[in-house]
N, C-alpha and C positions, 0 to 999 in steps of 0.2 A: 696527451701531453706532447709537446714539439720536442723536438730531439734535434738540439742548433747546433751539435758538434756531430753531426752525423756525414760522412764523408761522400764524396757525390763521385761515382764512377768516371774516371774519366773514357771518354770517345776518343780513339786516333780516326785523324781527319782523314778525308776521303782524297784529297788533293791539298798537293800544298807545291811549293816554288822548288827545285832543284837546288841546291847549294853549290854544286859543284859546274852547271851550265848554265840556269837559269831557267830551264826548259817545266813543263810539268810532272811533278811525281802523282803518282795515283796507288791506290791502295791495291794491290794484288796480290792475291791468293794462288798456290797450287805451284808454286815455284821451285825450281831444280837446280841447284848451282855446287860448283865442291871447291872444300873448301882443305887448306894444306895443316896437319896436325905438326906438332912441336917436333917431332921424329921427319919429316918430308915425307908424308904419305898423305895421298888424299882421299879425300870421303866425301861420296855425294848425299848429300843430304838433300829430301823429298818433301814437299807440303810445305813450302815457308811462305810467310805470311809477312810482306814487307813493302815498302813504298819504292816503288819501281819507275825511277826518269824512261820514259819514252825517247828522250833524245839521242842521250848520253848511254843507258843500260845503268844508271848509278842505283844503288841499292841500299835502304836505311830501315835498318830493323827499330820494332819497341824492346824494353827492355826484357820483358816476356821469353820474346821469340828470340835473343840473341843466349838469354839461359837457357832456352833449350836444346839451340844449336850446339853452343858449347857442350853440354850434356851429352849430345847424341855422338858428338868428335871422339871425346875421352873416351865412352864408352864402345865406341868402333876399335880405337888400339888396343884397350885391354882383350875385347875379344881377341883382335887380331892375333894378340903375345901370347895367349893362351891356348890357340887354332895350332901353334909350331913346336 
């Protein structure tokens, strides 16, 4: 039996157009950028997985990977508050 409401994984694409220059974004992995939490502290966050303009340096996460960055920020303060 077919199963017609069965949901189809979606792919993020491997290249797509820059929004910000026009230039190309490409799909990169293994990325290192810090980022500034709600207090002015920053945290570098390791392994991000995000579409990366060669032109510009512009950078656009899926929605995935931006909850998990989020996740890892929050979670860096609380240690930090609890380290003092």
């Amino acid at each position: 039996m077919l199963n017609l409401f069965k949901r189809k994984k979606k792919t993020q694409p491997k290249q797509m157009k820059c929004p910000k220059c026009g230039g190309t974004m490409t799909l990169t992995s293994g990325l290192i950028r810090t980022f500034h939490n709600y207090m002015g502290q920053e945290v570098e966050v390791t392994d991000i997985t995000g579409m990366l303009c060669l032109d510009c340096g512009e950078l656009m996460f899926d929605w995935n990977e931006a909850q998990r960055i989020e996740k890892y920020v929050r979670e860096a303060v609380v240690l930090e508050d609890k380290a003092e």
